[in-house]
C-alpha positions in Angstrom: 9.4 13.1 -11.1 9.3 11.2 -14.2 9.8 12.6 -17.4 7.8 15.4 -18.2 5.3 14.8 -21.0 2.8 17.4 -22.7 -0.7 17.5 -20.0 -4.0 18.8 -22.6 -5.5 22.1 -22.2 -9.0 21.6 -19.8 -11.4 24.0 -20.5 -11.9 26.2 -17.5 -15.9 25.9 -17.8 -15.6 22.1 -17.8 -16.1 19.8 -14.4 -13.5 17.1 -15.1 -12.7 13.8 -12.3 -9.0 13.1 -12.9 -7.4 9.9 -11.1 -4.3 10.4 -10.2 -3.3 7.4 -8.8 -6.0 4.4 -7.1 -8.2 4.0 -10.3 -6.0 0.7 -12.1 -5.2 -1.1 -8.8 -5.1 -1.0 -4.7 -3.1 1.8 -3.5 -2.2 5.3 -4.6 -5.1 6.5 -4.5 -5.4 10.0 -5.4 -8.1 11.8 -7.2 -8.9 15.2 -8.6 -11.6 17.4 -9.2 -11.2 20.4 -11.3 -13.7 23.0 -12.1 -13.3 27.1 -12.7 -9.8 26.7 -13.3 -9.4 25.4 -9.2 -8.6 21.7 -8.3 -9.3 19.9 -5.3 -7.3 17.1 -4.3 -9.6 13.6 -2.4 -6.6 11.5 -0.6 -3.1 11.4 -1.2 -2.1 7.5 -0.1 0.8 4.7 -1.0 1.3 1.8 -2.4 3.6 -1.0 -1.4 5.8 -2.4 -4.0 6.1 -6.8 -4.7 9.5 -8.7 -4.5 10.0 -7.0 -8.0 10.8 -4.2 -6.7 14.1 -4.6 -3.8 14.7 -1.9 -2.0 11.7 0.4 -2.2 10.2 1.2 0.9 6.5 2.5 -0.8 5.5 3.7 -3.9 3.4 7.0 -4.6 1.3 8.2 -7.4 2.8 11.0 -9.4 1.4 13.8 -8.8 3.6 16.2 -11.5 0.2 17.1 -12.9 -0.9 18.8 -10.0 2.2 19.8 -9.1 2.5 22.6 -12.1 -1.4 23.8 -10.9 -0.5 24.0 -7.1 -1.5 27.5 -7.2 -5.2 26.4 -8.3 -5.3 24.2 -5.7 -8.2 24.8 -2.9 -7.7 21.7 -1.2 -6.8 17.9 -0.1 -9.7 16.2 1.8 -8.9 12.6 3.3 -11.9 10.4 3.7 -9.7 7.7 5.9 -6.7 6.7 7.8 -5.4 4.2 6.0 -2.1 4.5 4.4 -3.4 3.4 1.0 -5.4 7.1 1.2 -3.0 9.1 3.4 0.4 7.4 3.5 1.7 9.8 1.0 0.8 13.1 2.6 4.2 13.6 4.7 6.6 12.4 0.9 4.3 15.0 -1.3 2.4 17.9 0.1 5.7 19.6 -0.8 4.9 19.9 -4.3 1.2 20.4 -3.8 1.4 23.0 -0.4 -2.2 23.2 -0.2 -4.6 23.1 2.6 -5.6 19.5 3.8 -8.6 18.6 5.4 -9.4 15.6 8.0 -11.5 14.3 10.6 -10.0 13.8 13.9 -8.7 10.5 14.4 -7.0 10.7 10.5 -5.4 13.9 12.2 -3.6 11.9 15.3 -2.1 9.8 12.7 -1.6 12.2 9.8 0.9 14.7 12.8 3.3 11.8 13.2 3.9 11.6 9.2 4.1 15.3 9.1 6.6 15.4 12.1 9.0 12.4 10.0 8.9 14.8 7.2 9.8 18.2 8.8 6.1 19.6 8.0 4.6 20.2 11.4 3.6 23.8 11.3 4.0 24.2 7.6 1.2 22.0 6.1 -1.8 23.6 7.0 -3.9 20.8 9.0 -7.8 21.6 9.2 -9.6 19.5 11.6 -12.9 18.6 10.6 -16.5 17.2 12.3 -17.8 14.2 11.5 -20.5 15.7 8.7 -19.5 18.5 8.4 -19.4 20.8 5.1 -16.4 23.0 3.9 -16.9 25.7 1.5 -14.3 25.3 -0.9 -16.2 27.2 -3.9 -16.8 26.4 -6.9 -17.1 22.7 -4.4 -19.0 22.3 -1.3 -17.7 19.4 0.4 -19.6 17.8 2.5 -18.4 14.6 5.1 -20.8 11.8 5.7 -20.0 8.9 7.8 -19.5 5.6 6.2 -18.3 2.3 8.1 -15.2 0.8 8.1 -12.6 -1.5 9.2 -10.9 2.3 11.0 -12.5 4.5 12.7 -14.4 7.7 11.0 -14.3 6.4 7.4 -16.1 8.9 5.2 -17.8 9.5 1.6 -17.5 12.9 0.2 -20.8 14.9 -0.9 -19.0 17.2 -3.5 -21.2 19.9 -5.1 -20.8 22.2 -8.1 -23.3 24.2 -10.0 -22.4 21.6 -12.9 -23.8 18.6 -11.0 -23.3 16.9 -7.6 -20.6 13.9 -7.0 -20.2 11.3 -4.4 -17.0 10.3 -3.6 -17.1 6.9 -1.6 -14.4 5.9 -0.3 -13.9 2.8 1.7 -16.9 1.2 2.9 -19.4 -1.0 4.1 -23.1 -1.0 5.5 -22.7 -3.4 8.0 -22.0 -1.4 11.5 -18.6 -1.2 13.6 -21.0 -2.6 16.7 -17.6 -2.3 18.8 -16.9 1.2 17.9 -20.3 2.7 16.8 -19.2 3.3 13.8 -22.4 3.2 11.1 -22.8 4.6 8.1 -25.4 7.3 7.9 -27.9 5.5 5.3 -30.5 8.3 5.7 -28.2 10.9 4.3 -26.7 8.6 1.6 -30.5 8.3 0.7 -31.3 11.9 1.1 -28.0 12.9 -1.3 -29.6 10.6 -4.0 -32.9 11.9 -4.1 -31.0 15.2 -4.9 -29.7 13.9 -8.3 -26.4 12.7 -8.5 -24.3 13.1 -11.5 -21.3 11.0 -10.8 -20.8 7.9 -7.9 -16.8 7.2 -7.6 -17.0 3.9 -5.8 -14.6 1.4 -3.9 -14.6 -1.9 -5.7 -12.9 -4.4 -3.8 -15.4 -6.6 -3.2 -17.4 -6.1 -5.7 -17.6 -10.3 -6.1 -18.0 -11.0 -2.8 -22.0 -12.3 -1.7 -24.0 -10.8 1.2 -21.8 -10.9 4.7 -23.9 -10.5 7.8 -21.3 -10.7 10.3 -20.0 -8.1 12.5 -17.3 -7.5 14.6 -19.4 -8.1 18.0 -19.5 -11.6 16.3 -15.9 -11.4 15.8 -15.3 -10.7 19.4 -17.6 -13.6 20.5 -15.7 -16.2 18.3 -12.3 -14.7 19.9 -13.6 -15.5 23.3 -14.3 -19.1 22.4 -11.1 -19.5 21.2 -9.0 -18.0 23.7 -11.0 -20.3 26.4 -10.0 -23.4 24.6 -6.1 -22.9 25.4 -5.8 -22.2 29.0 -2.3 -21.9 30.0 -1.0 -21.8 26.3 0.9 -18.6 25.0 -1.6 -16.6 22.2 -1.0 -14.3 19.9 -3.4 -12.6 17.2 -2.5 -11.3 14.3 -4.5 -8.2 12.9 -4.2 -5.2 11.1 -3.1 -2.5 12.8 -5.2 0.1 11.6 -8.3 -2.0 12.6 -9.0 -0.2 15.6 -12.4 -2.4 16.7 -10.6 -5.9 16.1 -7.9 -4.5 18.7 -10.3 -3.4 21.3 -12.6 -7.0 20.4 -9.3 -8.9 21.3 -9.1 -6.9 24.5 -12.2 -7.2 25.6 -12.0 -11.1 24.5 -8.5 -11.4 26.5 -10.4 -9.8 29.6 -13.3 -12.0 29.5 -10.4 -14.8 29.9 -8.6 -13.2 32.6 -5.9 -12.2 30.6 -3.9 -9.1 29.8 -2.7 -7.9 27.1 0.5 -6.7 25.2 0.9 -4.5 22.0 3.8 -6.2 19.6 4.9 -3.6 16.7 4.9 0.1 16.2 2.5 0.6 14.2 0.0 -0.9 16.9 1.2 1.8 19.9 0.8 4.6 17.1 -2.9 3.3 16.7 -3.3 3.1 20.0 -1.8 6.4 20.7 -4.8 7.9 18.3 -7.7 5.8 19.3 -7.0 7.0 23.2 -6.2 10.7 21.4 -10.1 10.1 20.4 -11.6 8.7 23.1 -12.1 5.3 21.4 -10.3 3.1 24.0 -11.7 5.6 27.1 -12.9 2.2 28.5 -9.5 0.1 27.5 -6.4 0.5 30.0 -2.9 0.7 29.0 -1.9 -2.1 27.3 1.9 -4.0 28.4 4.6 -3.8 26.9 6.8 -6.5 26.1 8.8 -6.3 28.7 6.3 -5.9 30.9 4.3 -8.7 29.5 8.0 -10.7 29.9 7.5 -10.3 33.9 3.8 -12.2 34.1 3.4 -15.6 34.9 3.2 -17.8 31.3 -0.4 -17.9 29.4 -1.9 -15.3 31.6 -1.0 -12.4 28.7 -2.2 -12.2 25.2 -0.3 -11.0 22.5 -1.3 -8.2 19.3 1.3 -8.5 17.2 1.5 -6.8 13.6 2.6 -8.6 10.8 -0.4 -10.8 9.3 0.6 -10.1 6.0 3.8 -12.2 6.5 6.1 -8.9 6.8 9.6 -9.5 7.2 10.9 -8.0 11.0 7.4 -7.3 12.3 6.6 -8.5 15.7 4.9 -11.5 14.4 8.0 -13.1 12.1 10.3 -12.4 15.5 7.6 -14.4 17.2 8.3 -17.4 14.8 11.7 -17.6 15.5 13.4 -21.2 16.0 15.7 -20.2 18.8 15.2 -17.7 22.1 16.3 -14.3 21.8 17.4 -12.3 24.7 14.9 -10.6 26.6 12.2 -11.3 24.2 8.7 -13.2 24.1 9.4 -17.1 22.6 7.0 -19.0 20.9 6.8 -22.9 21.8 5.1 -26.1 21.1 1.7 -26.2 21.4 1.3 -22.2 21.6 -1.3 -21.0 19.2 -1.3 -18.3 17.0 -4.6 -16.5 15.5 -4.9 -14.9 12.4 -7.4 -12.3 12.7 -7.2 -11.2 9.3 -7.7 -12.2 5.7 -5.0 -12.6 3.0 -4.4 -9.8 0.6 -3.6 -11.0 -2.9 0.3 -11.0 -3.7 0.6 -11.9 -0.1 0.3 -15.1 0.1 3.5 -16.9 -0.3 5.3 -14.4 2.5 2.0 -15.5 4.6 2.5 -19.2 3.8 6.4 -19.2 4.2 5.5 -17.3 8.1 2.8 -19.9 9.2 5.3 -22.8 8.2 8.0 -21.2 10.3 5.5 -21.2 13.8 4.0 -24.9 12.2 8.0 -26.2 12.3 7.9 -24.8 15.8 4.5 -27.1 16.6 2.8 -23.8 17.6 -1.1 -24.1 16.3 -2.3 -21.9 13.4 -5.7 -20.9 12.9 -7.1 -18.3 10.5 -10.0 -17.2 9.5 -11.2 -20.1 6.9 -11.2 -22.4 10.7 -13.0 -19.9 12.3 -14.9 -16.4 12.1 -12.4 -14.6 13.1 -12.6 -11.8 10.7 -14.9 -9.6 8.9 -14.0 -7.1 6.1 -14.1 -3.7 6.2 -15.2 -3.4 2.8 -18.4 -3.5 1.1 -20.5 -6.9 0.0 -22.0 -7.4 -3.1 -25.6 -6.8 -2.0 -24.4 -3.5 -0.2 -23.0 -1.9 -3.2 -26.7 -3.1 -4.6 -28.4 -1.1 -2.3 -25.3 1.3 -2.7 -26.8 2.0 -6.5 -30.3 1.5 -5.4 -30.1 4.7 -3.1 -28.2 6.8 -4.9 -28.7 6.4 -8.5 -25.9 7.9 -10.4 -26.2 9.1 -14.2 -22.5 8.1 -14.6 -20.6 5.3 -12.1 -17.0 5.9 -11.8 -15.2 2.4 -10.5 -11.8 2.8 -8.7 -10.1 1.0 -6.2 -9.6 -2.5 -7.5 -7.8 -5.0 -9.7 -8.6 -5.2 -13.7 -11.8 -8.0 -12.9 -13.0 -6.2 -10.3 -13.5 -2.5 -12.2 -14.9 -4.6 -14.9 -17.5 -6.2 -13.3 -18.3 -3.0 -11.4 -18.9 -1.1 -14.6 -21.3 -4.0 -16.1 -22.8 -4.2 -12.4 -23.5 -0.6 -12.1 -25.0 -0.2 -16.0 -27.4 -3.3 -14.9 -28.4 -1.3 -12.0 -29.4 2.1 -14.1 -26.4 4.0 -14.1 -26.6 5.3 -18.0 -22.7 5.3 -18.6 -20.2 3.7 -16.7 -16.1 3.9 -17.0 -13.6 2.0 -15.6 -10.6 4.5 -16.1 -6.5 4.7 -16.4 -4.8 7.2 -14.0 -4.1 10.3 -16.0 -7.5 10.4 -18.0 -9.5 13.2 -17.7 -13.4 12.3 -17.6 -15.7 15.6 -18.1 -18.6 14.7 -16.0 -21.6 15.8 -18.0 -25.2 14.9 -19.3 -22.6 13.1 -21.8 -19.3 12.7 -20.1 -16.2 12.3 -22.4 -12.8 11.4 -22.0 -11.2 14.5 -22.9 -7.2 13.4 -23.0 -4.7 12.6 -20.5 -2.7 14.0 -17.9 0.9 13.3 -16.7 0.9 10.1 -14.5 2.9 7.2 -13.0 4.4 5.8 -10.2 7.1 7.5 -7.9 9.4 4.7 -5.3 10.4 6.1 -2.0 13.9 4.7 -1.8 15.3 4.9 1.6 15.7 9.0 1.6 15.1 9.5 -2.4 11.7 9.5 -4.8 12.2 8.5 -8.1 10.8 7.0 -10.9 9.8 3.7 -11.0 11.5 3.3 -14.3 14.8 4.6 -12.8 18.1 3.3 -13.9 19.0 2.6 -10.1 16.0 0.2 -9.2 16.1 -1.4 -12.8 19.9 -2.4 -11.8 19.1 -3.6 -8.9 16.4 -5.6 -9.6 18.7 -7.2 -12.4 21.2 -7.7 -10.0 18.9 -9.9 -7.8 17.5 -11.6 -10.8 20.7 -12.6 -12.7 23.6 -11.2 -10.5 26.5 -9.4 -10.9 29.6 -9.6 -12.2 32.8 -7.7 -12.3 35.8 -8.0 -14.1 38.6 -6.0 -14.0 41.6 -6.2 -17.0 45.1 -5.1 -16.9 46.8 -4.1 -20.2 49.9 -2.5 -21.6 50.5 0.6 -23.7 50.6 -1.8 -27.0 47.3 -3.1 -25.9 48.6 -7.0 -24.5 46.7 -8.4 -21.5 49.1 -8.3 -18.5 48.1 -12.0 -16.2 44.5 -13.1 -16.0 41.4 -11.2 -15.8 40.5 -10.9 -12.2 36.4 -11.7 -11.8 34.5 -10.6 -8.6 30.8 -12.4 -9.1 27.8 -12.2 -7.0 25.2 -14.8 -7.2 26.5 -16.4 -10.5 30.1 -18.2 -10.9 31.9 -20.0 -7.3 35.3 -18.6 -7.2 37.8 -21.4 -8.5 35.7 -23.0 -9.9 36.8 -24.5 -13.5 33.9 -22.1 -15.0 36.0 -19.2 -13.7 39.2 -20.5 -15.5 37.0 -20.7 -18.7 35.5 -17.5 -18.3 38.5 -15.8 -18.1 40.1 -17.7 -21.1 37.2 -16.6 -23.1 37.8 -12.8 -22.4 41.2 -13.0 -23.1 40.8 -14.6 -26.8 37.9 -12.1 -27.0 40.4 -9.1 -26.4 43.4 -10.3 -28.2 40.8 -10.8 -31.4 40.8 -7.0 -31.9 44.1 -6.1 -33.4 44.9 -2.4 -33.2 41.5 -1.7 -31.7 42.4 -3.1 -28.4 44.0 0.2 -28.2 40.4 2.0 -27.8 39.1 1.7 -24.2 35.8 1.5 -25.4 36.2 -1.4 -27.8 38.1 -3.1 -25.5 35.6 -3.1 -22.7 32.8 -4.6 -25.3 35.2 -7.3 -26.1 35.0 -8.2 -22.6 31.3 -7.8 -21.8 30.5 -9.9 -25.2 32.7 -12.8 -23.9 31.4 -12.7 -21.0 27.3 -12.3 -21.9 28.3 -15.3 -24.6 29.6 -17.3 -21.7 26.8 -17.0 -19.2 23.8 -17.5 -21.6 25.3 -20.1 -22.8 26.2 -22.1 -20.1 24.2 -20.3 -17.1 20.9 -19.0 -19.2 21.6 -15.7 -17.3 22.3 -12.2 -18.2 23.7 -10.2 -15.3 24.7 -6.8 -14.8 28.3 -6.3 -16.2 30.7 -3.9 -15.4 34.5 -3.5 -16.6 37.3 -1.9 -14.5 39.7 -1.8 -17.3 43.9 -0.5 -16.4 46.2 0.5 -18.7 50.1 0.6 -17.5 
């Protein structure tokens, strides 16, 4: 955990809405509730770290705040099964150890993270009904079904005797006509004609216009485009998480007289779930590669995960310029299919992926040549109607960049909502006829690296980073009792200086005049060592405009 600052006092009587993580950005998301001195928990999810960060497998929010209440802690109530709202579950409930709450399908996912973790059995798993309410007093909790690009999405209904909260989640009003999924408009409308104090709200497409498509459109498009490369290898892309666009390429495959064949783990584990469910009851098993290996060319169609450009996901093996053993090969004139859209910092591993299958002559096609996709998220005009239905005193943005909460806050003020806040993670909002920002709470970001969580700002992962960014260099100096440099500094560097190379040679020069500069402090170990560090710093910035990790193996005979 990071280091521990002073959290405020919150007044028992007070109902306070704490992000923990999800309210400045995509990911993380984790809120709080607190009210009579209890707390309960909505989602608990990851984050995935840029190129900044080498080496770190996800990132978490912090949750040291809750962490020193866990006794006070009623609950944690997952609205989906995405890993930006339950991914963290399996790295954290250790220092929460609280009850957790879930629909079905968000259950078949959430065992396999708790099994990784060594928590099946221990974390108390409550399997809930689609609508249902749990008593968790002083909240009633109550789910209703929302639609989304996974299957049993949810808002949360959360009452108090202080006032009444809905929690969105992710959503959209346009229907899952492949799954059936809908969102149930008559109780959204119902819940706002009892008086809603707070909306928390999704954001991420706040700027987007109205979108009319659905994903029985998607599937209709597929089928088009399958027929127009008979005989030719296919692939789609897709997230695998999307549940309906899996079973619309199926059914889009079939209609072609092709099978199909799941490409990445993360696909079989949603398919493992959806059958769990009963959502592919009408979908037989899909091949495996090696199965898929032994049918006649273009007669399967490939899911593969990795639209996002991800480095050893089924899709970048697909792009690969030469055969592998025993594996499925891409060639001219295959096509590939991005089901999918681009999300933002994505879109240079994306590029970099489509260029490999493009030097390959394999045809690319996205979704800007066709409609291939449609989000799972809201439109503009449904967070409209959104506002229109349930009109909140006070709107509550989260889940989006910096533009986006912005524009929600003006957008839902415009639309009636008398205050509006867009939030940092830690602040604690008092939600009230006048709701105030009372103070802050310990927050942050946690890495998962490899089998370790630590702090973002830890030493380890700000070395390495510098390592990758300006390299490393060693240098390791041999000197006598009376301090004189015995033969020439010996340099191991690692992305800066080529071994042999005349910079070497002057390098080592400069360290040795550096050293032999101190007089009777060259006797000090740790004087001599900054004499070497210094010569070497001067060296590089002058001639390389770098600044690399240093480190100094000095020897004294």
């Amino acid at each position: 955990m990071i280091e521990e600052t002073k959290d405020i006092v919150i007044d028992k009587d007070k109902f306070v809405f704490v992000p923990i993580g999800g309210a400045t950005g995509v990911g993380m998301n984790c809120f709080a509730y607190g009210y009579k001195g209890k707390w309960l928990i909505v989602d608990l999810g990851v984050g995935f770290p840029g190129d900044g960060l080498p080496g770190v497998d996800v990132l978490l929010p912090d949750v040291s705040f809750l962490e020193k209440n866990k006794k006070d802690i009623l609950g944690l109530v997952i609205t989906h099964a995405h890993e930006d709202h339950l991914g963290a579950v399996g790295h954290l409930w250790r220092s929460l150890q609280c009850p957790i709450y879930v629909t079905a399908f968000a259950a078949e996912l959430l065992e396999s993270k708790l099994v990784e973790n060594s928590l099946l059995g221990r974390a108390e798993v409550n399997v809930c009904e689609l609508g249902s309410v749990i008593d968790l007093k002083p909240f009633e909790v109550e789910f209703v079904s929302m639609s989304h690009s996974i299957p049993e999405a949810n808002a949360l209904r959360i009452k108090t005797d202080k006032g009444l909260v809905l929690h969105t989640g992710d959503w959209k009003l346009v229907p899952d006509t492949v799954l059936n999924q809908k969102t149930d408009e008559k109780r959204l409308k119902e819940i706002g004609k009892e008086g809603v104090l707070a909306l928390v709200c999704d954001s991420t497409n706040v700027f987007s216009g109205e979108n009319k498509l659905t994903e029985m459109d998607v599937r209709k498009e597929l089928e088009k485009l399958i027929a127009k490369y008979e005989g030719k290898q296919i692939a789609v892309a897709c997230f695998a998480s999307n549940v309906s666009r899996v079973k619309s390429i199926y059914f889009a495959a079939k209609k072609n007289n092709r099978q199909v064949c799941l490409m990445g783990r993360s696909l079989w584990r949603m398919d493992a779930a959806a059958r769990a469910c009963g959502y592919f009851d009408d979908v037989p098993e899909f091949l495996s590669e090696s199965e898929a290996l032994e049918q006649p060319k273009g007669s399967v169609l490939f899911i593969c995960t990795g639209s996002q450009g991800e480095p050893r996901s089924a899709l970048s093996n697909l792009s690969s310029l030469t055969p592998q053993k025993n594996a499925v090969f891409f060639a001219p004139e295959d096509v590939v299919i991005f089901s999918s859209r681009i999300i933002p910092g994505n879109e240079k591993a994306i590029a970099l992926l489509q260029k490999r299958f493009k030097t390959k002559d394999v045809e690319i096609i996205t979704n800007k040549d066709a409609d291939i996709h449609v989000s799972g998220h809201f439109s503009g005009k449904d967070l409209q109607q959104m506002y229109k239905w349930i009109k909140p005193k006070i709107a509550l943005p989260v889940h989006g960049e910096a533009r986006e909460l912005n524009e929600h806050v003006s957008l839902a003020l415009k639309w009636g909502a008398k205050y509006a806040f867009a939030l940092e993670d830690g602040e604690v909002l008092e939600l009230a006829d006048k709701p105030i920002i009372l103070g802050e709470v310990e927050s942050g970001i946690l890495a998962v690296d490899g089998k370790k969580i630590l702090s973002l700002g830890a030493e380890v992962i700000r070395k390495r980073r510098k390592m990758i960014e300006d390299g490393t260099l060693v240098v390791t100096l041999v000197l006598d009792g009376a301090g004189t440099v015995l033969g020439a500094p010996k340099i191991s560097s690692f992305g800066l200086i080529e071994d042999g190379t005349d910079d070497e040679e002057r390098v080592k020069k400069e360290i040795i005049t550096e050293v032999q500069s101190l007089g009777d402090d060259v006797l000090r170990d740790d004087l001599a060592e900054n004499a070497v560090r210094t010569a070497v710093r001067r060296f590089l910035k002058e001639f390389y405009g770098k600044k690399p990790l240093i480190e100094v193996h000095l020897v004294r005979i």
